[in-house]
C-alpha positions as CSV (number, residue, x, y, z in Angstrom):
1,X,-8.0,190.2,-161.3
2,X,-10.9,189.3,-159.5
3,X,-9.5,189.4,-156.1
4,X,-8.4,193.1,-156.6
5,X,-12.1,194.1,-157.7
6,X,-13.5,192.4,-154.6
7,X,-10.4,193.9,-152.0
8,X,-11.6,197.7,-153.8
9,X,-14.8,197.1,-153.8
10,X,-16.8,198.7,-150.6
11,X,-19.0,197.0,-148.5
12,X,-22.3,198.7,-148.7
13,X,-22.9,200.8,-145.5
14,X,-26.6,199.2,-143.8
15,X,-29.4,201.7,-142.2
16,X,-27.3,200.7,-138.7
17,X,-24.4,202.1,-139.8
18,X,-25.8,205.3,-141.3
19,X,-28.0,206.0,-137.9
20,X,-24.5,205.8,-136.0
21,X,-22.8,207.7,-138.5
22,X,-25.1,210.3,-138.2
23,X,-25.5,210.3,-134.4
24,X,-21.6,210.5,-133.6
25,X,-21.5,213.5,-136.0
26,X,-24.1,215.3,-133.8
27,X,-22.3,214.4,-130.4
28,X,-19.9,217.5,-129.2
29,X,-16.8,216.8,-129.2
30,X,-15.5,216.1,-126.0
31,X,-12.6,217.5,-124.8
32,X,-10.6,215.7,-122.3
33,X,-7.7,216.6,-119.9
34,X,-4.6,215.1,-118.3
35,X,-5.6,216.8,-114.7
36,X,-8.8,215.3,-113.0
37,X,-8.2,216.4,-109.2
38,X,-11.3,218.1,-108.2
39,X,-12.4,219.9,-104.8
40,X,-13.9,217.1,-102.0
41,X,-13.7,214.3,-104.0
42,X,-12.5,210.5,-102.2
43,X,-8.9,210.0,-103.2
44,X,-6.5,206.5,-102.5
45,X,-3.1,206.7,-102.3
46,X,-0.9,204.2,-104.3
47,X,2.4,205.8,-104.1
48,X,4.2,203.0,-101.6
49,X,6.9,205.6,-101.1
50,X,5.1,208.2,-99.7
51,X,5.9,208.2,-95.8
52,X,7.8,204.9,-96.3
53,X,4.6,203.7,-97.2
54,X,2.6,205.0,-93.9
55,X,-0.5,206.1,-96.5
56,X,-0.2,203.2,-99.4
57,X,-4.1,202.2,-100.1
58,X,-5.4,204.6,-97.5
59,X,-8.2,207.0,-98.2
60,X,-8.1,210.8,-98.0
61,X,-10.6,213.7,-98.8
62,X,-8.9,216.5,-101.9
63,X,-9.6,219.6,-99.4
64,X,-8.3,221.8,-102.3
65,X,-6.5,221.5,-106.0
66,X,-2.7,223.2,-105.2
67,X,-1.9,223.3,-109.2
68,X,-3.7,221.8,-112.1
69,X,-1.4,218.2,-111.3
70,X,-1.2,218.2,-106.7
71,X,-4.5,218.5,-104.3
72,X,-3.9,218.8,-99.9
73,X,-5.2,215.5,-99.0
74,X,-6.6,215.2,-95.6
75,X,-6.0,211.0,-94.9
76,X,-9.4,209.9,-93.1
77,X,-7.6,207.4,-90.7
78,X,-5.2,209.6,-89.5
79,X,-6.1,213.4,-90.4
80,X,-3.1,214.1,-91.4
81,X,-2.8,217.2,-94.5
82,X,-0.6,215.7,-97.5
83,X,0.1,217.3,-100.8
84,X,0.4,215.0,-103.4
85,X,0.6,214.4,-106.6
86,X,-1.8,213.6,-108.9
87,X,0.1,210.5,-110.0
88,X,0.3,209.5,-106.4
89,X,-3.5,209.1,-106.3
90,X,-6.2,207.1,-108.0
91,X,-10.1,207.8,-107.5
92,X,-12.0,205.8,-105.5
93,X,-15.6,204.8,-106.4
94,X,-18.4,204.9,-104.5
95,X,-21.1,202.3,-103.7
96,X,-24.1,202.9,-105.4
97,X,-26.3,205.8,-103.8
98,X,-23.6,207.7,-103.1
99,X,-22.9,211.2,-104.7
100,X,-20.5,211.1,-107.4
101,X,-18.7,213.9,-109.7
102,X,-17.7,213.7,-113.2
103,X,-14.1,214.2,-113.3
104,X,-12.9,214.4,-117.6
105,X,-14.9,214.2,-120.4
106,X,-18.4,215.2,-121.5
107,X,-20.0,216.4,-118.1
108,X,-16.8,217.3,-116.6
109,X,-17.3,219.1,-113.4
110,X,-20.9,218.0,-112.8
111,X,-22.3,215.8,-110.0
112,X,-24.9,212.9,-109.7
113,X,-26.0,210.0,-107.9
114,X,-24.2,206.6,-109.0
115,X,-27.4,204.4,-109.6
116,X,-25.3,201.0,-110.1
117,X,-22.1,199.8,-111.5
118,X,-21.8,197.5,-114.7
């Protein structure tokens, strides 16, 4: 029927199309990990049960990864030393100017200067 031509029928790929093919087959492929805890990066915690909730949405420094999944925390308003979990913690980003560190993906590991956020 002529329905069945037109649903087997492909659409004709444009120059567009081709150019992206093209330029997503020369990209690397990017390897990304569950773990993105890095060494002096600005860390929030958003575990409420965590000290009865003494350090929910308060801001710490990763002094150093423990394991591939916890980091010792050292809680800026306080000072106190926490270890936590990687689920316990979410990044925090900083205003534009600041230094910032690429934490999974393509890059991963390397540091820069956040220009502006989108």
């Amino acid at each position: 029927s002529p329905d069945e031509e037109k649903a087997s029928a492909k659409k004709p790929t444009s120059a567009l199309d081709e150019i992206m093919r093209e330029n997503l087959s020369k990209k690397p492929k990017v390897e990304r990990f569950e773990n993105w805890l890095h060494d002096g990066i600005v860390v929030k915690c958003v575990n409420s049960t965590v000290a009865d909730g003494a350090y929910h949405r308060k801001k710490g420094d990763v002094l150093r990864v423990v394991d591939d999944f916890a980091a010792v925390v050292r809680m800026r308003d306080s000072g106190d030393e926490l270890q936590l979990d990687q689920d316990d913690l979410e990044t925090v980003i900083p205003t534009a100017g600041r230094r910032v560190r690429v934490l999974n993906g393509y890059g991963r590991g390397r540091t820069g200067t956040l220009k502006a956020i989108d």
